[in-house]
C-alpha atoms as a printed R data frame, in Angstrom:
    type eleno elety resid chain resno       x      y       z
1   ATOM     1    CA   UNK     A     1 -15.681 59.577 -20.193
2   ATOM     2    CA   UNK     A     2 -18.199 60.715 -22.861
3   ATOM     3    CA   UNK     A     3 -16.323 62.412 -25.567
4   ATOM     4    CA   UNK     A     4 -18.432 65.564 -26.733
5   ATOM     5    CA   UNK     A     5 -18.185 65.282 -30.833
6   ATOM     6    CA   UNK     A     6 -18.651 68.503 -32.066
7   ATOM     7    CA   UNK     A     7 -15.771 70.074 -29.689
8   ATOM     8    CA   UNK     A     8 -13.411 66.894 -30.672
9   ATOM     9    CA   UNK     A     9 -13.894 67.274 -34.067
10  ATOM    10    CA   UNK     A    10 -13.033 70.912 -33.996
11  ATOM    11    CA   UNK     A    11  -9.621 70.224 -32.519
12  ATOM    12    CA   UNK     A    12  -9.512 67.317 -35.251
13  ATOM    13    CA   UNK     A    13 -10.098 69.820 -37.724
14  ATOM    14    CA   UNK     A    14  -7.226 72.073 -36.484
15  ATOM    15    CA   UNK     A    15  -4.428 70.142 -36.360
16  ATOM    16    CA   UNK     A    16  -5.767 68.918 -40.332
17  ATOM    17    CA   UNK     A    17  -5.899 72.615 -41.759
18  ATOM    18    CA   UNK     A    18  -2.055 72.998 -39.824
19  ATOM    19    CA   UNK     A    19  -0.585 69.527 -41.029
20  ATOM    20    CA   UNK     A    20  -2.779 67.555 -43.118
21  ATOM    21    CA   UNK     A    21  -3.394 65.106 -40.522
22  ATOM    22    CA   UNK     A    22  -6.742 63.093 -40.262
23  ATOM    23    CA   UNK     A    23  -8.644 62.358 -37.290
24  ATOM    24    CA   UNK     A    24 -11.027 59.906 -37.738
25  ATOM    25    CA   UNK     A    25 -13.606 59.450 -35.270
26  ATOM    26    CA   UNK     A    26 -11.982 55.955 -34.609
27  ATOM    27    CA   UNK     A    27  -8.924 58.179 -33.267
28  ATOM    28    CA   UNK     A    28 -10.856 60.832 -31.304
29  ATOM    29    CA   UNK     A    29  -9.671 59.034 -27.948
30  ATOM    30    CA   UNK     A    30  -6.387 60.084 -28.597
31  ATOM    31    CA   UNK     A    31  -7.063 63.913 -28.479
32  ATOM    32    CA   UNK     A    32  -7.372 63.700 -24.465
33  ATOM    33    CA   UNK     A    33  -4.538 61.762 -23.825
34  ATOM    34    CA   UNK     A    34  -2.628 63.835 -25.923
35  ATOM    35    CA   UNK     A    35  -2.981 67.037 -24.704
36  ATOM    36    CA   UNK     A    36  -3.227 66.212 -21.210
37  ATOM    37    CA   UNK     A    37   0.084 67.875 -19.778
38  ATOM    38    CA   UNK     A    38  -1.230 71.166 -22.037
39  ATOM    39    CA   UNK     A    39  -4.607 70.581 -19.689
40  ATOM    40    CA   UNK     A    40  -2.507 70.472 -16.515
41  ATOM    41    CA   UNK     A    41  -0.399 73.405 -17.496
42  ATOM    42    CA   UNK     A    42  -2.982 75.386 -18.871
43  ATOM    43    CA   UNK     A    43  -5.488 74.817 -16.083
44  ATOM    44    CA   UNK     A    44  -7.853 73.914 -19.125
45  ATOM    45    CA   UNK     A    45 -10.602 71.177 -17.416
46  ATOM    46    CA   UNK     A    46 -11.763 69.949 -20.434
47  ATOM    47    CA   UNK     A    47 -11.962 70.076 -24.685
48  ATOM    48    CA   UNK     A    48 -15.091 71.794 -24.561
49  ATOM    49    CA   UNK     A    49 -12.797 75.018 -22.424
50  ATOM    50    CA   UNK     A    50 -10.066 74.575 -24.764
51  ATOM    51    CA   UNK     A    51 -12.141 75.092 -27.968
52  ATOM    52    CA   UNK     A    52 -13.509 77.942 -26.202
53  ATOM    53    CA   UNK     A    53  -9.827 79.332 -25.545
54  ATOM    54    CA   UNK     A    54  -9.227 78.554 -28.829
55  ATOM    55    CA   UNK     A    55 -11.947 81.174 -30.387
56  ATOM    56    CA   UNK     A    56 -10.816 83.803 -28.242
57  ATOM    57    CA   UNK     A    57  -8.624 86.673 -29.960
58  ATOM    58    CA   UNK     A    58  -4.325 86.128 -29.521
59  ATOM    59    CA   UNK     A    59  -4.758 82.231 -29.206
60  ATOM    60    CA   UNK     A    60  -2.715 81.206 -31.833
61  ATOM    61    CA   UNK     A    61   0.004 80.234 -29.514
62  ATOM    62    CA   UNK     A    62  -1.798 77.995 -27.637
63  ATOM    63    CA   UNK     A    63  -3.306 76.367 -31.454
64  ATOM    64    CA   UNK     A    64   0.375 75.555 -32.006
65  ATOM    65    CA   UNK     A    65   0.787 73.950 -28.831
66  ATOM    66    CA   UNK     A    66  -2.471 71.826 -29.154
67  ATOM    67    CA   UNK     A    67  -1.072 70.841 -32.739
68  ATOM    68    CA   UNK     A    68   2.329 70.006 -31.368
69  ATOM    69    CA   UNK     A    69   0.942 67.702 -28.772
70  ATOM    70    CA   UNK     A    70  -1.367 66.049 -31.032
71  ATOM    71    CA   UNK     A    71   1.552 65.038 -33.598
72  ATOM    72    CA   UNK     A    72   2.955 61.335 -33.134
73  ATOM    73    CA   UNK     A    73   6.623 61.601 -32.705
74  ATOM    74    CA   UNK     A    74   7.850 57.999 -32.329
75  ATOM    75    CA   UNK     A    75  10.754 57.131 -34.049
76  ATOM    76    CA   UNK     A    76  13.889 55.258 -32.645
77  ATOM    77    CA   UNK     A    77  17.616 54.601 -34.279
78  ATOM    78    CA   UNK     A    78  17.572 52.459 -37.530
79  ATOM    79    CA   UNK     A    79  13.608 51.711 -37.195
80  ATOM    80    CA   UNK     A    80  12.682 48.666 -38.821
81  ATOM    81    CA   UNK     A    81  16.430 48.042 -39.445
82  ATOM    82    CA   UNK     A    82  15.663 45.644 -42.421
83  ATOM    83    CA   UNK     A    83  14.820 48.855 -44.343
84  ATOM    84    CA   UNK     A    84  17.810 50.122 -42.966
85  ATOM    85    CA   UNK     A    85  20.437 47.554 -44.198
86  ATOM    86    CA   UNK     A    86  18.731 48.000 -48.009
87  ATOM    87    CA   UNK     A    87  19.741 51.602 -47.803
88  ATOM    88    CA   UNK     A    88  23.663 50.718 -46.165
89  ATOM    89    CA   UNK     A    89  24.071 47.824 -48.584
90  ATOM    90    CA   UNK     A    90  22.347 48.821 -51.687
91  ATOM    91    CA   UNK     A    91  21.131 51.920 -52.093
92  ATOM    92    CA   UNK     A    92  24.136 53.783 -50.856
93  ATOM    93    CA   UNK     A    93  26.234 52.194 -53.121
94  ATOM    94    CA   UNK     A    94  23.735 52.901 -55.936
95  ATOM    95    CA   UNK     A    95  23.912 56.212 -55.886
96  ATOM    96    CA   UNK     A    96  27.988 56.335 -54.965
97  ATOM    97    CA   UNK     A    97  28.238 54.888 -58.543
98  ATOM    98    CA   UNK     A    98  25.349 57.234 -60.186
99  ATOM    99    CA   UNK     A    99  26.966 60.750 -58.472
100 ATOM   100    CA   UNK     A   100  30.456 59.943 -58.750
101 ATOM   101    CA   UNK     A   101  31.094 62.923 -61.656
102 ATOM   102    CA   UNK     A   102  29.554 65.184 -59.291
103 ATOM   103    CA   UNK     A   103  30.650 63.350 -55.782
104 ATOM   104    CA   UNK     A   104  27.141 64.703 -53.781
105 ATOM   105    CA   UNK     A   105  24.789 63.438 -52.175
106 ATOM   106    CA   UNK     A   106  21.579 64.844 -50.890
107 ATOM   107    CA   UNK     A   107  19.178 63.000 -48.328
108 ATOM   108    CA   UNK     A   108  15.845 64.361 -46.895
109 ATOM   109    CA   UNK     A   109  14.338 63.142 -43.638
110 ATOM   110    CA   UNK     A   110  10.710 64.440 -44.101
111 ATOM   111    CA   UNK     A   111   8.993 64.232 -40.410
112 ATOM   112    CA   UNK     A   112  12.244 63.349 -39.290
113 ATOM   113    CA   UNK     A   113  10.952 63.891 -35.584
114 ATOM   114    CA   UNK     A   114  13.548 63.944 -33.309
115 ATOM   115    CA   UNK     A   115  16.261 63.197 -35.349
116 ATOM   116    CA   UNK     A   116  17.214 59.241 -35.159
117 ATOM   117    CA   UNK     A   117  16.384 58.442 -38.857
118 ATOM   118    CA   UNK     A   118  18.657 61.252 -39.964
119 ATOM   119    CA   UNK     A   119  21.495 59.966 -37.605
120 ATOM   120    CA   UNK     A   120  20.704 56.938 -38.601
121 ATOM   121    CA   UNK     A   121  21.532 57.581 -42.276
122 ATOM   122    CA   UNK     A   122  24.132 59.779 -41.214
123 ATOM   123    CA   UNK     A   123  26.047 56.570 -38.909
124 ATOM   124    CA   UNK     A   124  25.374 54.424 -42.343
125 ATOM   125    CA   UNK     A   125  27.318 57.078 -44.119
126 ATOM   126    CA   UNK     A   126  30.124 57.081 -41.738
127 ATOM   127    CA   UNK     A   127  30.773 53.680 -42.131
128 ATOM   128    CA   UNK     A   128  31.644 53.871 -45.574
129 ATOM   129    CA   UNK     A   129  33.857 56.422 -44.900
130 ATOM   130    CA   UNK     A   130  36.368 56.102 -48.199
131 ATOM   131    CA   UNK     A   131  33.879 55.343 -50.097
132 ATOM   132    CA   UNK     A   132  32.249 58.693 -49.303
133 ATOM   133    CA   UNK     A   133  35.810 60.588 -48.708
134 ATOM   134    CA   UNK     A   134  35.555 64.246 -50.532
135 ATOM   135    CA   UNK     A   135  32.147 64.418 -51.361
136 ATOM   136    CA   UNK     A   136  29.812 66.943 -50.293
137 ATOM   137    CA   UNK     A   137  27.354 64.840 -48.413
138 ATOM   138    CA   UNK     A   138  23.775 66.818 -47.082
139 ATOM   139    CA   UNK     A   139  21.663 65.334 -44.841
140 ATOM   140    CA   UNK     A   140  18.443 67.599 -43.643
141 ATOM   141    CA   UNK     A   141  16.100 66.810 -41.695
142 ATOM   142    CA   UNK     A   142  12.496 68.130 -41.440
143 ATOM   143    CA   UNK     A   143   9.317 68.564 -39.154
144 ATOM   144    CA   UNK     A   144   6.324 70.832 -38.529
145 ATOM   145    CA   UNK     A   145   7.043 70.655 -34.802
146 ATOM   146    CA   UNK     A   146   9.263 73.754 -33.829
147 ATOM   147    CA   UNK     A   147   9.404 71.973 -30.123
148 ATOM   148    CA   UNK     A   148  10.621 68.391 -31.840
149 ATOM   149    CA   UNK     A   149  13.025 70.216 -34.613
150 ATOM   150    CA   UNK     A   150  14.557 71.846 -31.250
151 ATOM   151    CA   UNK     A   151  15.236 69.019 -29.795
152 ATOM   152    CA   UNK     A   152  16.394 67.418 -32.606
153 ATOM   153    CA   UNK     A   153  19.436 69.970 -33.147
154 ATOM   154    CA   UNK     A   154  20.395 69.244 -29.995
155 ATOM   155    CA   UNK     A   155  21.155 66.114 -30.523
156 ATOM   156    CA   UNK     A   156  20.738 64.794 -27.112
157 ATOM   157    CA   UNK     A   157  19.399 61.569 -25.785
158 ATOM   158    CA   UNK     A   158  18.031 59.314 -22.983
159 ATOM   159    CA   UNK     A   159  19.440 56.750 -22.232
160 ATOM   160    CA   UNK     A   160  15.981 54.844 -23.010
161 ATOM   161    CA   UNK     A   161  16.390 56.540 -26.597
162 ATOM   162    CA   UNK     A   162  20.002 55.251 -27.366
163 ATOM   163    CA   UNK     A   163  19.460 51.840 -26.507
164 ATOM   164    CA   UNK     A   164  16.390 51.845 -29.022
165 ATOM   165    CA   UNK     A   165  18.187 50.531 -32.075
166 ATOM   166    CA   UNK     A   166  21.876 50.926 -31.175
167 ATOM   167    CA   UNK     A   167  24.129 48.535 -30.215
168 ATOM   168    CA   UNK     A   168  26.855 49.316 -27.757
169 ATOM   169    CA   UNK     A   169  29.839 49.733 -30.309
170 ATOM   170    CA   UNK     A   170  27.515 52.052 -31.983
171 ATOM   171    CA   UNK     A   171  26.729 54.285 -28.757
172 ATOM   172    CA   UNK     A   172  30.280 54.584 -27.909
173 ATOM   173    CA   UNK     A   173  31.398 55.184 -31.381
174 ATOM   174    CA   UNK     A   174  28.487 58.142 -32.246
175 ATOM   175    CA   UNK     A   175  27.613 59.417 -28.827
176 ATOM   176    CA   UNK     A   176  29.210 60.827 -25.397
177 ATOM   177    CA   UNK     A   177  27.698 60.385 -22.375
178 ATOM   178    CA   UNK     A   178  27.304 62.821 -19.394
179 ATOM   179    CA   UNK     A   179  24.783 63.288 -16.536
180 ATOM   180    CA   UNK     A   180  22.908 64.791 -18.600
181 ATOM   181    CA   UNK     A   181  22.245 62.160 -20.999
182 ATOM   182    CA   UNK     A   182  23.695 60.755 -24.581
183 ATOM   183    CA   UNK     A   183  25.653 63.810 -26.388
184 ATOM   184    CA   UNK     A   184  25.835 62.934 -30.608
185 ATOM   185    CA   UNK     A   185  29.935 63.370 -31.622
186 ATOM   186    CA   UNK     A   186  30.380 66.622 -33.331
187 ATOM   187    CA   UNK     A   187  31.541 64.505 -37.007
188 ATOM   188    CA   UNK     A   188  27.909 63.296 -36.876
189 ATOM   189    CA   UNK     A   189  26.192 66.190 -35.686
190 ATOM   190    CA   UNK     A   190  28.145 68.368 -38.345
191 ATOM   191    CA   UNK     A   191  26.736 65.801 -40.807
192 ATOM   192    CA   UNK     A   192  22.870 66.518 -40.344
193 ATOM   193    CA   UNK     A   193  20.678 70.019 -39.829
194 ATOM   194    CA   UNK     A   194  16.961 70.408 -39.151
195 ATOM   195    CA   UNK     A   195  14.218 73.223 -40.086
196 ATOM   196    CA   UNK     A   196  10.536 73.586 -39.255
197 ATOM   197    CA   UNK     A   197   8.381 72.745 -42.616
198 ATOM   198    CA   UNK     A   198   5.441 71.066 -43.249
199 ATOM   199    CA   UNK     A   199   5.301 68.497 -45.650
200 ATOM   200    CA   UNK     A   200   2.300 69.639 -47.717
201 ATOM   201    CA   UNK     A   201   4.253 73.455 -48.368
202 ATOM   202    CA   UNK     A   202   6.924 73.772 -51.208
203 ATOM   203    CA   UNK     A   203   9.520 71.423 -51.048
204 ATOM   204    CA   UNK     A   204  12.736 72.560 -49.446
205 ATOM   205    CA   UNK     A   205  15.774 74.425 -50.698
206 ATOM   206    CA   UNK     A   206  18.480 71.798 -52.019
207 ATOM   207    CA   UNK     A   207  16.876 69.185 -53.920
208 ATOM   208    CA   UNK     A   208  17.212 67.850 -55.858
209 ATOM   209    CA   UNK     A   209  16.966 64.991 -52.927
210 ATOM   210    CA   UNK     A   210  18.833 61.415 -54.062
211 ATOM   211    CA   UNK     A   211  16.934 60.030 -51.246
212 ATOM   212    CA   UNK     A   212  14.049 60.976 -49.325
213 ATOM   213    CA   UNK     A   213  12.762 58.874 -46.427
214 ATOM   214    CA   UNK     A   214   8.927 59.804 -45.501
215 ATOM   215    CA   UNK     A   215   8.009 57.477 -42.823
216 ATOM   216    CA   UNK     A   216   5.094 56.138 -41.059
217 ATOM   217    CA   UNK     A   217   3.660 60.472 -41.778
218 ATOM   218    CA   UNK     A   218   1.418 59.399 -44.593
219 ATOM   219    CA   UNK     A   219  -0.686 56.837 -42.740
220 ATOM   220    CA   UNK     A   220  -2.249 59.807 -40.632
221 ATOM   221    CA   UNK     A   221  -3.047 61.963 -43.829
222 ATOM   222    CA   UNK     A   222  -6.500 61.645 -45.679
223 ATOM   223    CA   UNK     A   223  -6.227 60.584 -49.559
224 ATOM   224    CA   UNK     A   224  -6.432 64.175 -50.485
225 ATOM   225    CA   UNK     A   225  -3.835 65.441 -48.515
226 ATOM   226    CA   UNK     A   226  -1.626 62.462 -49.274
227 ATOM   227    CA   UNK     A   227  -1.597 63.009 -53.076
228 ATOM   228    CA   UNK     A   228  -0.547 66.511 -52.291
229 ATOM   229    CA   UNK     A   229   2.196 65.191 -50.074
230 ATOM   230    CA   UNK     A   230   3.191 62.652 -52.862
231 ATOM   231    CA   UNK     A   231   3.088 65.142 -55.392
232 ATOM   232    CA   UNK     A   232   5.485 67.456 -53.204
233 ATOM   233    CA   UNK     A   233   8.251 64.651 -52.618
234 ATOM   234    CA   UNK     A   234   7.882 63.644 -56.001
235 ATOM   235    CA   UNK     A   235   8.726 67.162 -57.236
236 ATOM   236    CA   UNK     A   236  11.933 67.269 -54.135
237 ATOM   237    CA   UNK     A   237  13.316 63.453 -55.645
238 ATOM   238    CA   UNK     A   238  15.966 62.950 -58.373
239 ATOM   239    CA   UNK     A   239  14.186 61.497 -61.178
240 ATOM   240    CA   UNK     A   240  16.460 58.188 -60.503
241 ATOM   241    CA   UNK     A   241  16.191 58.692 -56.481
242 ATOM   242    CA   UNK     A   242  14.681 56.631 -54.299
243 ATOM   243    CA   UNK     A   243  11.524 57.145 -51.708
244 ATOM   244    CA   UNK     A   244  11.182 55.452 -48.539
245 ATOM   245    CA   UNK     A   245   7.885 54.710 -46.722
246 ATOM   246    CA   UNK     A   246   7.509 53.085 -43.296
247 ATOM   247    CA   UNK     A   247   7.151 49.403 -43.331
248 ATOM   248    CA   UNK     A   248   3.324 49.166 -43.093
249 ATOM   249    CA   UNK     A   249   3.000 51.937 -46.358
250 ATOM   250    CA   UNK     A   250   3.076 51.539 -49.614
251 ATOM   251    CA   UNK     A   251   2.642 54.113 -52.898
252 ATOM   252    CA   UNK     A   252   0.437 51.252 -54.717
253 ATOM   253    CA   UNK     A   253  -3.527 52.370 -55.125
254 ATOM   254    CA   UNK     A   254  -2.259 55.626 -53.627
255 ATOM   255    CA   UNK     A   255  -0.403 57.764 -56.057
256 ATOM   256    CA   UNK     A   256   0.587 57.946 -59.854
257 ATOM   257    CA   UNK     A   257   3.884 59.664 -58.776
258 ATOM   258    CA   UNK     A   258   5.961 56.737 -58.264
259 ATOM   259    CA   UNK     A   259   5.938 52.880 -58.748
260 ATOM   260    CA   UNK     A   260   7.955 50.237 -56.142
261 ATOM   261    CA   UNK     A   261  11.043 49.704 -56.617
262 ATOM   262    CA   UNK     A   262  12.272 46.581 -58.222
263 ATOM   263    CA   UNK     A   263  13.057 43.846 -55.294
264 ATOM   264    CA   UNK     A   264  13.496 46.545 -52.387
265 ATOM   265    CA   UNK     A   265  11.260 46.721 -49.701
266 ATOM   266    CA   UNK     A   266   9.547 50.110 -48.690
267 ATOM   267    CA   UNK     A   267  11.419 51.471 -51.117
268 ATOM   268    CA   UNK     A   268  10.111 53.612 -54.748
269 ATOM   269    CA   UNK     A   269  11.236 54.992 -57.371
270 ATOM   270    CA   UNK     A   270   9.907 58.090 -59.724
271 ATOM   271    CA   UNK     A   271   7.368 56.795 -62.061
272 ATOM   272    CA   UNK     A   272   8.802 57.130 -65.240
273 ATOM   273    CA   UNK     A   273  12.083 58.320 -64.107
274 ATOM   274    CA   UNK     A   274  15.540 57.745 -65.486
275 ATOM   275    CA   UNK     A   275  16.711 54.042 -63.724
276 ATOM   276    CA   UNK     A   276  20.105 53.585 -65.394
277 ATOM   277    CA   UNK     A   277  18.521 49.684 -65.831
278 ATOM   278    CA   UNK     A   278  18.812 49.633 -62.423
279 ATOM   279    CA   UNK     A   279  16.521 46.630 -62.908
280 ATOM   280    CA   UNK     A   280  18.343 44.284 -64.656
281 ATOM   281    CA   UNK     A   281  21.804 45.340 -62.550
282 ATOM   282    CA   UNK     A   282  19.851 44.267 -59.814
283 ATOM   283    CA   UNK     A   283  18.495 40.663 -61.007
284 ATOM   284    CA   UNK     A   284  22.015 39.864 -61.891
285 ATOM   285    CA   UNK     A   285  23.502 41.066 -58.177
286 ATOM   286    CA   UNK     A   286  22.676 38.561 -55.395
287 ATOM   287    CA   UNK     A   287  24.615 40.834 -52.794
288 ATOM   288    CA   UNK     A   288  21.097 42.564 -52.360
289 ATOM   289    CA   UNK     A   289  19.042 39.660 -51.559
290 ATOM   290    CA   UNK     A   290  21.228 39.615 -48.017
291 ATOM   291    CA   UNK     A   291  18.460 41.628 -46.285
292 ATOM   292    CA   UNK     A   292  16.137 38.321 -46.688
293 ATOM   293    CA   UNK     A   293  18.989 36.087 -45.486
294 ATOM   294    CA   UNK     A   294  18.302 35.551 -41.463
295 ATOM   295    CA   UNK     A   295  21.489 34.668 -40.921
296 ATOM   296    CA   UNK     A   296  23.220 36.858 -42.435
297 ATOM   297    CA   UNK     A   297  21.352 39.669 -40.233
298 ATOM   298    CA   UNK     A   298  21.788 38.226 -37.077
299 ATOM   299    CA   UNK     A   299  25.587 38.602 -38.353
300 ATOM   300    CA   UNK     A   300  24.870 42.063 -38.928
301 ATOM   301    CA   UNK     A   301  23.122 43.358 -35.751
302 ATOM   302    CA   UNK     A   302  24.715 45.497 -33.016
C-alpha cells in the first residue's frame, strides 16, 4: 500500500516532539505495522483518519497511545551477554573498590523497557552477594512508556521472555512459575523500581548514577536530540562512572561528553573525569581480557 507522506510524517513528527525519536522516511513503513492493534481497537481505517482524530479537541489520550505503540521495546535478559560479563567481572568490582568508604551503589537503566536489563544487573549483583553484603545498593529503572514501566513493576514473564538469555539454574534461582507465567523472587524484585521519564527531561532524583546503561535508545534519536540526551546522562554519571551503549553504538563522532573506555567494550567513561588510573590498573590486570577468551565464555554461559 501507498503510504500518504504528509499524514506519515505528521505521526513521525509526534512521537519526535514526545521522545526525541526520528523517523526517517526510510522507517515510515513501520508506522502501520505499529499501530495496527490501536487501528483494530480504535476502528481507525487508516493514518490519514488517525491524524484527523488526532487534531480533534481531548485527543491527547489517544497521542499517547500512538507514541506508546510506535516505541521499540525489545530487550531480553543479559542482551549481548559479552557486555554483560564486563560489567559482572570488571566493572562491578571497580566500583566495589572505589565506594567502599561509602558502601553504595547507584545504577540507572535509562529505556529500561520492560525491565530485563535492570534484573539483569540486579541477578549480577546477587551473585556477589558478600561482596555486596551491607551496602545500600539502588537499581532504577526508566522509560517514557507508562504501559511498558507497568509491566515492568510487575515483574512478570512469558515463558518465551525467560528463556531469552537465562539459563535454567538462573530461572529457578530468580523466578517462580505459575499458570500465569514467570513471577521475579521478591529479593530481586525488592532490588529494582521503575518510573515514567523521558530521557531528554532532567535527569532523575538519586544520581549521582555509578553506572548508567542507555541501550540501543540513541540509535533512533536525530544528532540534535542525541547531544541533548548525552548531555543529560552525562550530568546523571559519577565523574569516574561508567556509560553503557548497545553493542552497535558508540559515543565517538557523536558527543564531547565522554570518551571510550580504556579496553571495555560498549562501555565510556566521563570525558575528563576523575579515573583513579583506572588505565594503567587495567593494562596490568589480565582477569579482564576473559570476555575475549571463547573458552572461557562457553565456561561461563547458563
Amino acid at each position: 500500500m501507498e503510504l500518504n507522506p504528509v499524514s506519515h510524517r505528521i505521526v513521525a513528527d509526534l512521537l519526535q516532539a514526545r521522545t526525541g525519536q526520528y523517523l526517517g522516511p526510510a522507517r515510515m513503513w513501520r508506522i502501520n505495522s505499529a499501530l495496527s492493534d490501536l487501528f483494530r481497537q480504535h476502528r481507525i481505517e487508516n493514518v490519514e483518519q488517525l491524524v484527523c482524530l488526532l487534531a480533534a479537541p481531548g485527543s491527547d489520550d489517544l497521542a499517547r497511545e500512538v507514541v506508546e505503540a510506535l516505541l521499540n521495546n525489545e530487550t531480553y535478559f543479559f542482551r549481548d551477554k559479552q557486555m554483560f560479563d564486563q560489567i559482572g567481572e570488571a566493572i562491578l568490582p571497580e566500583l566495589a573498590r572505589r565506594r567502599e568508604g561509602e558502601r553504595r551503589l547507584r545504577i540507572w537503566s535509562a529505556g529500561c523497557s520492560s525491565g530485563q536489563e535492570l534484573l539483569s544487573i540486579a541477578m549480577l549483583i546477587q551473585a556477589q552477594k558478600a561482596r555486596f553484603a551491607g551496602w545500600r545498593i539502588e537499581l532504577l529503572g526508566t522509560d517514557i512508556s507508562t504501559r511498558i514501566i507497568a509491566a515492568a513493576s510487575k515483574a512478570r514473564y512469558t515463558q518465551f521472555e525467560v528463556q531469552r538469555g537465562l539459563g535454567v539454574a538462573q530461572m529457578l534461582s530468580y523466578f517462580s512459575d505459575d499458570e500465569k507465567g514467570w513471577q521475579v523472587t521478591d529479593d530481586l524484585r525488592k532490588m529494582v523500581r521503575f518510573e515514567v521519564r523521558n530521557l531528554l527531561d532532567t535527569p532523575p532524583a538519586g544520581g549521582p548514577f555509578d553506572l548508567i546503561l542507555c541501550r540501543n535508545v540513541l540509535l533512533y534519536f536525530d544528532p540534535a536530540n542525541r547531544g541533548r540526551a548525552f548531555a543529560r546522562l552525562g550530568e546523571a554519571m559519577a565523574d569516574d562512572g561508567y556509560l553503557m551503549l548497545g553493542a552497535g553504538e558508540t559515543v565517538v563522532g557523536q558527543t564531547q561528553v565522554f570518551d571510550p573506555a580504556p579496553r571495555l567494550s560498549g562501555l565510556y567513561c566521563k570525558a575528563g573525569g576523575v579515573r583513579n588510573s583506572r588505565s594503567d590498573r587495567m593494562a596490568r590486570t589480565p582477569a579482564l581480557n576473559v570476555v575475549a577468551d571463547p573458552a572461557r565464555r562457553r565456561r561461563s554461559t547458563g
